[in-house]
LOBA-255448 format. One record per atom (N, C-alpha, C): residue in three letters; x, y, z. Coordinates in Angstrom, 1 decimal. Each point is the difference from the previous one (the first is absolute). Example, Ala and Ser with C-alpha at 12.3 -4.5 7.8 and 13.67 -1.06 7.14 Angstrom:
// LOBA-255448
residu	u	v	w
ala	13.2	-5.7	7.8
ala	-0.9	1.2	0.0
ala	0.9	1.2	0.0
ser	-0.4	1.1	-0.7
ser	0.9	1.1	0.0
ser	-0.8	1.1	0.8
// end
This chain:
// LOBA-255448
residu	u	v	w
unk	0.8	-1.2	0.0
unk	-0.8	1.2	0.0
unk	0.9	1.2	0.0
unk	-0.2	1.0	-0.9
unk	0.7	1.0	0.0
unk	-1.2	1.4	0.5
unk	1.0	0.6	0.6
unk	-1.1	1.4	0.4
unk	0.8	1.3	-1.0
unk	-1.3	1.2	-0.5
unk	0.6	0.7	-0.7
unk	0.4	1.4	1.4
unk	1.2	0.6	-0.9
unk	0.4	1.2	0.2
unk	0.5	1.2	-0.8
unk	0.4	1.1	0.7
unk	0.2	0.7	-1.2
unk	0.4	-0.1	-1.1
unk	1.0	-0.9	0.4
unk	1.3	0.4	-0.2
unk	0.2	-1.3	-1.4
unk	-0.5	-1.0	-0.1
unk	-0.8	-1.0	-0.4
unk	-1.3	0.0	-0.6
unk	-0.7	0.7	-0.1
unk	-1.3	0.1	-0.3
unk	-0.1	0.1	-1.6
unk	-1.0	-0.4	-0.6
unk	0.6	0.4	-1.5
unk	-1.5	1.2	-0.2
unk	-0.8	0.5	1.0
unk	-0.6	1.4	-0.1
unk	0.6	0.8	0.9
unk	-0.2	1.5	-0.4
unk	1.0	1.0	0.5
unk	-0.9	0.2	1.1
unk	0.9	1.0	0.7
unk	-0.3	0.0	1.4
unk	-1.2	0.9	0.6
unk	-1.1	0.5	-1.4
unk	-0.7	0.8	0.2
unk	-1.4	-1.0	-0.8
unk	0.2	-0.6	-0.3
unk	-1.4	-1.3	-0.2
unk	-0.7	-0.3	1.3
unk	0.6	-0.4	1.1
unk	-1.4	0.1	0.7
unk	-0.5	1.0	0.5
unk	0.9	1.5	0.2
unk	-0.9	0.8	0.1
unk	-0.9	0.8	-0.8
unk	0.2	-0.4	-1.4
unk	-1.0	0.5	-0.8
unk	-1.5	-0.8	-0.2
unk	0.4	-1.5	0.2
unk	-0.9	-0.8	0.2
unk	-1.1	0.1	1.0
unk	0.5	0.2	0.9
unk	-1.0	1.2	1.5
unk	-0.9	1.0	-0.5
unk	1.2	0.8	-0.7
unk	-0.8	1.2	-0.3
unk	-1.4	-0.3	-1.0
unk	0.3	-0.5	-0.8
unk	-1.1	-0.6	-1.3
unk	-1.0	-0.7	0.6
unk	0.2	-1.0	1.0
unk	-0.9	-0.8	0.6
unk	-0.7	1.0	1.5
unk	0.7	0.9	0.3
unk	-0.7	0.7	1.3
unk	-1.2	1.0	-0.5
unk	-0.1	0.9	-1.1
unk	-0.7	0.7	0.0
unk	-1.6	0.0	-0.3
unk	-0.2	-1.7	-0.3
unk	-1.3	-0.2	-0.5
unk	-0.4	0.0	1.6
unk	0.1	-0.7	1.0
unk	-0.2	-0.7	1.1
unk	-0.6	1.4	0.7
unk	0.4	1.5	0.5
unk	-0.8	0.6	0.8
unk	-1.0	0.7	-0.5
unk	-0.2	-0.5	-1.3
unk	-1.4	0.5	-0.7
unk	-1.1	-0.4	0.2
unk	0.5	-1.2	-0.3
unk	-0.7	-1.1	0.6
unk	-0.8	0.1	1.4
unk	1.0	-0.3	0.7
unk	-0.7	0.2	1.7
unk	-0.2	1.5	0.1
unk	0.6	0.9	-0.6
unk	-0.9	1.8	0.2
unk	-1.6	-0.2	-0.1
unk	0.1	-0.5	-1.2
unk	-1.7	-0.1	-0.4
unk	-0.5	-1.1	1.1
unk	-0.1	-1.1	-0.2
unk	-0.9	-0.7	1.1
unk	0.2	1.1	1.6
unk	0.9	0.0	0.1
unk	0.0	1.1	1.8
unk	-1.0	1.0	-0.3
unk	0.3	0.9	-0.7
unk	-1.0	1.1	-0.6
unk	-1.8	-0.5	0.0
unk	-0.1	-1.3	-0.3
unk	-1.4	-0.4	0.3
unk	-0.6	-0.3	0.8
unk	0.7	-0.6	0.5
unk	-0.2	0.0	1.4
unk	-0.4	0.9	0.9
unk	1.3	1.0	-0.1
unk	-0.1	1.5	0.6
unk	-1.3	0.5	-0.2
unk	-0.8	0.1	-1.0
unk	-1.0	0.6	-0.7
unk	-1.5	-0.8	0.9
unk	0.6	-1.2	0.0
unk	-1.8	-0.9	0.8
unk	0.6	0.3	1.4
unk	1.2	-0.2	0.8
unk	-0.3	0.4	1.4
unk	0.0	1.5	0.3
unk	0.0	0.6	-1.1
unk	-0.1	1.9	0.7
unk	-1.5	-0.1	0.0
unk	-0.8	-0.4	-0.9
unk	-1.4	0.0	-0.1
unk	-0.7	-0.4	1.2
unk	0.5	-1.7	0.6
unk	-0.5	-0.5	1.0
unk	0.3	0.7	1.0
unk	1.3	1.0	-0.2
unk	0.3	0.8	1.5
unk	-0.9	1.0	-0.2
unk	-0.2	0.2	-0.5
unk	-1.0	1.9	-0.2
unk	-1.3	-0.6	0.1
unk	-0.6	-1.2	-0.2
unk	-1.1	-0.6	0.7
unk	-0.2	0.1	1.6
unk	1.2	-0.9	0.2
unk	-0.1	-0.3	1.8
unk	0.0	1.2	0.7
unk	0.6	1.4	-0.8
unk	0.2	1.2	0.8
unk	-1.2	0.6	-0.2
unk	-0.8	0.0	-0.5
unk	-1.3	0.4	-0.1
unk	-0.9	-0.5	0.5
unk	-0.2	-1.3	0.3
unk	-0.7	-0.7	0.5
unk	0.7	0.4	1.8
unk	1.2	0.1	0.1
unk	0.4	0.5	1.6
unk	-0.8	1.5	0.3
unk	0.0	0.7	-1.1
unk	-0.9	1.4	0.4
unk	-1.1	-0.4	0.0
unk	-1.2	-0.5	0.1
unk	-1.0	-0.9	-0.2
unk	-0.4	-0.1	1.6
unk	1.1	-1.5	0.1
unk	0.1	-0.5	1.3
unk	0.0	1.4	1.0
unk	1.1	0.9	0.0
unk	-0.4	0.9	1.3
unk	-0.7	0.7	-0.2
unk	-0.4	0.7	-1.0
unk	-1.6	0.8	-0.1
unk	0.5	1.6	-0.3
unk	1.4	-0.3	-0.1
unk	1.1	1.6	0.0
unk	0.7	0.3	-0.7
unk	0.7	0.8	-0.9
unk	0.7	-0.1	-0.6
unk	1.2	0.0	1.0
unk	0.7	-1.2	0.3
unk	1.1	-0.4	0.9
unk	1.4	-0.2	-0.6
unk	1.1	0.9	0.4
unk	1.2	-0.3	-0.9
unk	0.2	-1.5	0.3
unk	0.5	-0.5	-1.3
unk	0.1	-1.1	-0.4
unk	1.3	-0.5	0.5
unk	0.3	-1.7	0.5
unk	1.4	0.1	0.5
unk	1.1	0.0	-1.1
unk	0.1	-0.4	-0.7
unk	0.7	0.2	-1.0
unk	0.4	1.2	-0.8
unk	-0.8	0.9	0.5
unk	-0.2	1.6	-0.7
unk	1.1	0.4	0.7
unk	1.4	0.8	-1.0
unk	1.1	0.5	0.5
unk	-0.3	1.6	0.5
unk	-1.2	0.2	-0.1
unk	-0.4	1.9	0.0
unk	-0.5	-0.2	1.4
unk	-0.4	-1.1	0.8
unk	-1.0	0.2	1.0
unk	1.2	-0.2	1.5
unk	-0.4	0.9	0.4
unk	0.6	0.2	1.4
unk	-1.1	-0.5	1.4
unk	0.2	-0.7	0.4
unk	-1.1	0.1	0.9
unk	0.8	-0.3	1.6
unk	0.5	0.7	0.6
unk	1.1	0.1	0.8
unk	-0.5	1.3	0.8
unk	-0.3	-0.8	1.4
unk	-0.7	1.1	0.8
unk	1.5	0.9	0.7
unk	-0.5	1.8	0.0
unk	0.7	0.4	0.4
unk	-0.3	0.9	1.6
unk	0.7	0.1	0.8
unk	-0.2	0.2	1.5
unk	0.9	1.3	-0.1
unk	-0.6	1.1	0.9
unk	0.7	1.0	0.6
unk	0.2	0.0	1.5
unk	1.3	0.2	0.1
unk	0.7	-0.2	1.6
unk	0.3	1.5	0.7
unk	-0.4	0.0	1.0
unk	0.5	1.1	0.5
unk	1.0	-1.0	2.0
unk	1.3	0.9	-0.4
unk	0.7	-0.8	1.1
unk	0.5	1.1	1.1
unk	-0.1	0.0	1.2
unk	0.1	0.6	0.7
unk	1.2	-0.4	0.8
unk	1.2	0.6	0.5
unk	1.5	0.0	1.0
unk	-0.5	0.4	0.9
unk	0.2	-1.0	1.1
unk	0.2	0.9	1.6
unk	0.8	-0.7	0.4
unk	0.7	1.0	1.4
unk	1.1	-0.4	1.0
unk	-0.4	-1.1	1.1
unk	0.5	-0.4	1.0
unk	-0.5	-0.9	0.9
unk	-1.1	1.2	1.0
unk	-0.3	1.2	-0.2
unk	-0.3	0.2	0.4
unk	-1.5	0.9	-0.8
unk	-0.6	-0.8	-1.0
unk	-0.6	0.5	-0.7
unk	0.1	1.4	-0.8
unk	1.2	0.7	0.4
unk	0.4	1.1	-0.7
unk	0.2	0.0	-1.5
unk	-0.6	0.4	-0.4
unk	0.2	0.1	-1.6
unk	1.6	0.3	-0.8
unk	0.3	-0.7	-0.8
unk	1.7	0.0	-0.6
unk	-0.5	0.9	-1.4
unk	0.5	1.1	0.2
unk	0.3	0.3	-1.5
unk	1.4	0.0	-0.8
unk	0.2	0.4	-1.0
unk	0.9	-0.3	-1.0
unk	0.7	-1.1	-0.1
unk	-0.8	-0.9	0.5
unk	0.5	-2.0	-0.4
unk	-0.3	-0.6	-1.4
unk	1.3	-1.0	-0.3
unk	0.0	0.3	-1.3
unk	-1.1	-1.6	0.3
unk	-0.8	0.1	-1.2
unk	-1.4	-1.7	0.0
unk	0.5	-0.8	-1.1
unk	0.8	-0.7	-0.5
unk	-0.2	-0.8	-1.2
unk	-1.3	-1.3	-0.2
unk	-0.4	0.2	-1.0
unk	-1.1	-1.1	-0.2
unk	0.1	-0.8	-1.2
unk	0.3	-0.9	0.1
unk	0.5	-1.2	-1.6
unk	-1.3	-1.0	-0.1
unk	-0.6	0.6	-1.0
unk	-0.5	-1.5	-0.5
unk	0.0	-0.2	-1.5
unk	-0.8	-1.2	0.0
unk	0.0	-1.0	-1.3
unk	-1.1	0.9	-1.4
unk	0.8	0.0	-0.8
unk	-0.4	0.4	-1.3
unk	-0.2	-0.8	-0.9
unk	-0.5	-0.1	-1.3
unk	0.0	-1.0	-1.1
unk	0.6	0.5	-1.1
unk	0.7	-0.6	-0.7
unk	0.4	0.0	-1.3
unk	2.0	0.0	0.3
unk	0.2	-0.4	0.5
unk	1.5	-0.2	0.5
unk	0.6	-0.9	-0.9
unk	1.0	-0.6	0.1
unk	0.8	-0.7	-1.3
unk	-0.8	-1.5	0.1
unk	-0.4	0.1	-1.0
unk	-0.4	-1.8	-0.9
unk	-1.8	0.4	0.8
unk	-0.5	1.0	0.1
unk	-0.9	0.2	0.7
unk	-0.2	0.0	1.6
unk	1.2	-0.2	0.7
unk	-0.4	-0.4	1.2
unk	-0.2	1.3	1.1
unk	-0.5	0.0	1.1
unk	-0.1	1.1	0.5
unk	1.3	0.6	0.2
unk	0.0	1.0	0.6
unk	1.3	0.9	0.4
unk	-0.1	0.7	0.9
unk	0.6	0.5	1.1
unk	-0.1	0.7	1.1
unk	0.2	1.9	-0.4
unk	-0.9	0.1	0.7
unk	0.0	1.9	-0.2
unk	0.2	0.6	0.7
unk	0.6	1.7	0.1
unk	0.3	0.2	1.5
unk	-0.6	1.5	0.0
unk	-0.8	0.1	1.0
unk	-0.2	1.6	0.6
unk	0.7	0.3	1.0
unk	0.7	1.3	-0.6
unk	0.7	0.9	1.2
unk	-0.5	1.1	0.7
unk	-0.5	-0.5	1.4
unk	-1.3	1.4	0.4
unk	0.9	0.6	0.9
unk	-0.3	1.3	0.6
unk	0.7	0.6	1.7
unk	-2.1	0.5	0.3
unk	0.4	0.2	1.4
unk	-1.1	-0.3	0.8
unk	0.1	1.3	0.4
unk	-1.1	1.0	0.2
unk	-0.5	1.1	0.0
unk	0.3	0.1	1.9
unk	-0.6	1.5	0.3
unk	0.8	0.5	1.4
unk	-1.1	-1.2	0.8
unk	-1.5	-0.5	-0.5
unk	-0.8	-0.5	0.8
unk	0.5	-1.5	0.2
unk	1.1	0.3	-0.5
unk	0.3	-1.9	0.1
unk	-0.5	-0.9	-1.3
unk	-0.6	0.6	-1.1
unk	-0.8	-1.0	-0.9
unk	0.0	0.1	-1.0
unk	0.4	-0.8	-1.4
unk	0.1	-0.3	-1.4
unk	-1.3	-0.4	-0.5
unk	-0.5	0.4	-1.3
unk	-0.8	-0.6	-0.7
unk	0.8	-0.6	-1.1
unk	-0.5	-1.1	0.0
unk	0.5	-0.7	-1.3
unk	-0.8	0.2	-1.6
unk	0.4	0.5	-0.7
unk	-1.1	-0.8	-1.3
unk	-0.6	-1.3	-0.3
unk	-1.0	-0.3	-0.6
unk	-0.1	-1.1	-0.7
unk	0.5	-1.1	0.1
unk	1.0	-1.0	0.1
unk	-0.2	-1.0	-0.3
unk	-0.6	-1.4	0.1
unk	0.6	-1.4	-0.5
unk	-0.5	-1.0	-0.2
unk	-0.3	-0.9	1.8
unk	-1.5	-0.4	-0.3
unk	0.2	-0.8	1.4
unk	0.7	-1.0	0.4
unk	0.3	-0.5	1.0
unk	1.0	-1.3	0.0
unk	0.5	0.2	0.7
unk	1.7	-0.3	0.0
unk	0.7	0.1	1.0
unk	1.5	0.8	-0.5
unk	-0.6	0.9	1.0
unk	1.1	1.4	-0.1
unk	1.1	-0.2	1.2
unk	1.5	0.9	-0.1
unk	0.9	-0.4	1.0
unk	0.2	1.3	0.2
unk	0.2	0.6	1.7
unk	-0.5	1.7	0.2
unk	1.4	-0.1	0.8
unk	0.7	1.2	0.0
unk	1.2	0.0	0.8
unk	0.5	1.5	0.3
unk	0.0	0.0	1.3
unk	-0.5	1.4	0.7
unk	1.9	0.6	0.4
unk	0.7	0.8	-0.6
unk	1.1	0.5	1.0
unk	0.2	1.2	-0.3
unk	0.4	0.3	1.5
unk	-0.3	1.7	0.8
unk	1.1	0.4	0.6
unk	0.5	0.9	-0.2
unk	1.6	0.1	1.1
unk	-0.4	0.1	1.2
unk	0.6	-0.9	0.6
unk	0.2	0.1	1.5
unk	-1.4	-0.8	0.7
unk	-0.5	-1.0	-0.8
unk	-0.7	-0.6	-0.1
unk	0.4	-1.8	-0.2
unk	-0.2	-1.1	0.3
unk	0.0	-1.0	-0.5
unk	-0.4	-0.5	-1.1
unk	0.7	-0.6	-1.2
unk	-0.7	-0.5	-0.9
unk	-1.1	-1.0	-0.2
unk	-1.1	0.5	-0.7
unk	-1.1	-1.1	0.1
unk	0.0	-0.1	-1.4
unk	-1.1	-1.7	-0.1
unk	0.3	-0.5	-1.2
unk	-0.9	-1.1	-0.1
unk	-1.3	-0.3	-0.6
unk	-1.2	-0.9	-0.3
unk	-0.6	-0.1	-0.9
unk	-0.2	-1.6	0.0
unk	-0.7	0.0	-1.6
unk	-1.9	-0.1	0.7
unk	-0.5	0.4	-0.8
unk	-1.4	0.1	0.2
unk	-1.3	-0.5	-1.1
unk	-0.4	-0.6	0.5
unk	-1.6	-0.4	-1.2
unk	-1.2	0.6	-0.4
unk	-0.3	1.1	-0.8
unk	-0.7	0.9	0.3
unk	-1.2	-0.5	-1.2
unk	-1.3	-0.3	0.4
unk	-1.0	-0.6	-0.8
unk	-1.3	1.1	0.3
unk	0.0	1.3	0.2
unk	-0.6	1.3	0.3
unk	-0.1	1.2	-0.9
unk	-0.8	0.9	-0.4
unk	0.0	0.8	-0.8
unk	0.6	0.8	0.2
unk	-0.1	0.4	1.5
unk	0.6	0.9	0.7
unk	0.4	-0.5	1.4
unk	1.3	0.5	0.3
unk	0.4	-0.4	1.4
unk	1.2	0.8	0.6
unk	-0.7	-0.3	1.5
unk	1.2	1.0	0.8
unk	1.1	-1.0	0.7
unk	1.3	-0.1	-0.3
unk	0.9	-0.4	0.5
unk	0.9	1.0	1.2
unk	0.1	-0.5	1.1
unk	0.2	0.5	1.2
unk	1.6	-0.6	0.5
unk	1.3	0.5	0.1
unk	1.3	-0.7	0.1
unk	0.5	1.3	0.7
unk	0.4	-0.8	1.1
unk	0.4	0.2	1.5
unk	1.6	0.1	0.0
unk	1.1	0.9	-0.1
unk	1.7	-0.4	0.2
unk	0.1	0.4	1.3
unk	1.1	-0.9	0.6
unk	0.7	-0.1	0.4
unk	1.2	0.7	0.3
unk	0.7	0.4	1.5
unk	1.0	0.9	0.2
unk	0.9	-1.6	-0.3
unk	1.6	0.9	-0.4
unk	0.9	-1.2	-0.6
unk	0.5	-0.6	1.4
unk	0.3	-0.6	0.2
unk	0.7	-0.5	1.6
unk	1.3	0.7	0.4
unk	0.5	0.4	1.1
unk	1.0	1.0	0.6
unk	0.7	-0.6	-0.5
unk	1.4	1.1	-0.1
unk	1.2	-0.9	-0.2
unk	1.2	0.8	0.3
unk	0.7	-0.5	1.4
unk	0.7	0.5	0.5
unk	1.5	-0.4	-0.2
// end
């Protein structure tokens, strides 16, 4: 048994790849067209079932598959700083991180608000997503505070107590 090689071969060294070429280009026509029909009966049966789902709720209801529909309840926080002695902390800086959508490959992504806290002791936050937000309170001459929280409320008052740092002699 002999095996061929280049070097030996009695076709040049560009026969099989032309032989590829000639034989590849009929082939994704082929399967373009049948995919393409397909494509064509299950968009139909989808744009049925979505209709028949507005039906079912009685509403026009964003659809889950619908990339335009947001339905992501949003909560306003208002957070209030005091000392161990209920005394109100002003100019503390508040960071608040939470979860956003559309981050790399879709996945969520962490977002950060940078608030300072008025002479009454207290931040309003904007808008965001409900869930679970991570709140982190530091104030000079104050102890660092730092909590994640679950906020399922449209509105809510978050109340965070610091701490004197421990002496240090």
């Amino acid at each position: 048994m002999r095996f061929w090689t280049h070097s030996r071969s009695r076709h040049p060294a560009l026969f099989w790849p032309i032989v590829f070429a000639i034989c590849l280009p009929g082939t994704p026509t082929a399967v373009g067209q049948a995919v393409g029909a397909n494509e064509g009966a299950a968009a139909d049966r989808s744009a049925g079932q979505d209709a028949q789902a507005k039906d079912a709720a009685g509403q026009d209801a964003p659809l889950r598959g619908d990339p335009g529909s947001t339905t992501s309840a949003t909560t306003k926080l208002r957070i209030l700083v005091t000392g161990n002695t209920d005394k109100p902390i002003g100019n503390a800086s508040v960071y608040v991180r939470y979860n956003t959508s559309g981050g790399f490959l879709h996945h969520d992504k962490m977002a950060e608000m940078d608030l300072k806290t008025n002479q009454d002791g207290s931040v309003k936050v904007p808008e965001i997503a409900q869930g679970r937000i991570m709140i982190q309170v530091v104030a000079p001459g104050w102890h660092t505070y730092g909590k994640w929280y679950d906020v399922d409320k449209s509105e809510e008052v978050i109340s965070i107590k610091l701490e004197l740092p421990p002496h240090w002699y």
